[in-house]
C-alpha positions in Angstrom: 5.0 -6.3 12.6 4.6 -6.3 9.1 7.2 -3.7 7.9 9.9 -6.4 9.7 12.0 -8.5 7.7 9.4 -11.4 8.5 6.5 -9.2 7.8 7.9 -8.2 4.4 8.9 -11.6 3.5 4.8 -12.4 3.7 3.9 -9.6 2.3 6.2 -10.7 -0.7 4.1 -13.8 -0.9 1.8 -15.1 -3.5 -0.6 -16.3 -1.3 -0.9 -13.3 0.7 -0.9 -10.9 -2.2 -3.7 -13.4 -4.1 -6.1 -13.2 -0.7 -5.2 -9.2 0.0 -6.4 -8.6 -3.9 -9.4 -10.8 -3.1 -10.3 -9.2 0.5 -10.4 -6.1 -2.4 -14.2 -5.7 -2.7 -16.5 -3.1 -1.6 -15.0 0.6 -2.0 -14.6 1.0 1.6 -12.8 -1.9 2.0 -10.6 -1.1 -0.9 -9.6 2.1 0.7 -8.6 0.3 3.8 -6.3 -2.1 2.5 -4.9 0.5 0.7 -4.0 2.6 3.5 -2.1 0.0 4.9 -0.3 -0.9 1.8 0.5 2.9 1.5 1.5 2.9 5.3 3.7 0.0 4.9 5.0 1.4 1.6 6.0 4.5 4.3 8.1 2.4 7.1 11.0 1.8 4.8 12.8 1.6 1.8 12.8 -2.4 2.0 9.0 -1.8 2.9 8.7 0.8 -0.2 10.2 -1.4 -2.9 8.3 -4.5 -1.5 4.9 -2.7 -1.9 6.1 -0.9 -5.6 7.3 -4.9 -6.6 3.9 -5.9 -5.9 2.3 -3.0 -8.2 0.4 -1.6 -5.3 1.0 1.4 -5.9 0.1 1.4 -9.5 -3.4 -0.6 -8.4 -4.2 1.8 -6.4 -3.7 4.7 -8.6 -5.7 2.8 -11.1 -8.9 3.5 -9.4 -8.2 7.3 -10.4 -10.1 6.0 -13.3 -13.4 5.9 -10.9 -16.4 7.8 -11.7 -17.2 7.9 -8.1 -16.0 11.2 -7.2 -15.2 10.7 -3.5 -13.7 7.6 -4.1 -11.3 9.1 -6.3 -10.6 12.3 -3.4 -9.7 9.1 -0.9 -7.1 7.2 -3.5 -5.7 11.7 -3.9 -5.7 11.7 0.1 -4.1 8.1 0.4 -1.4 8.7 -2.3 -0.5 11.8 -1.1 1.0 10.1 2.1 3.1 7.9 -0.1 6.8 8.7 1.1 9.5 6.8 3.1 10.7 8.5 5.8 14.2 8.6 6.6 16.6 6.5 9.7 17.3 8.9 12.1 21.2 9.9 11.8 22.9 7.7 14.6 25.9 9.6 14.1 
């Protein structure tokens, strides 16, 4: 899974990052890489700062910038379910 210690540590990479940019092309695919960056982003706080490191999040609120005005309601409705959700108390 990718919000695993393993799953972050590719996520962290170069390579990964590089072919996830380039996958980047059409708006619809855009918006679907994006909602799993923005899902992973939710998982954890590991997850979280792995996805803000890679400037995900500031890519994606970039295209905010769009003329295409239900392009830009998708990136709203995608960054609007940016939040980590706590561990449950084990206590």
């Amino acid at each position: 899974m990718l919000s695993s210690a393993e799953g972050l540590r590719i996520f962290r990479d170069e390579k990964f990052q590089a072919k996830l940019t380039q996958l980047c092309g059409s708006e619809r695919t855009k918006i679907q890489i994006y909602d799993i960056v923005v899902r992973l982003a939710g998982k954890s706080l590991d997850a979280f700062t792995a996805v803000s490191d890679s400037q995900w999040l500031q890519r994606i609120a970039k295209q905010l910038e769009s003329d295409d005005i239900l392009f830009k309601l998708n990136i709203y409705q995608l960054l609007t379910n940016v939040r980590v959700v706590p561990a449950p108390d084990v206590n």
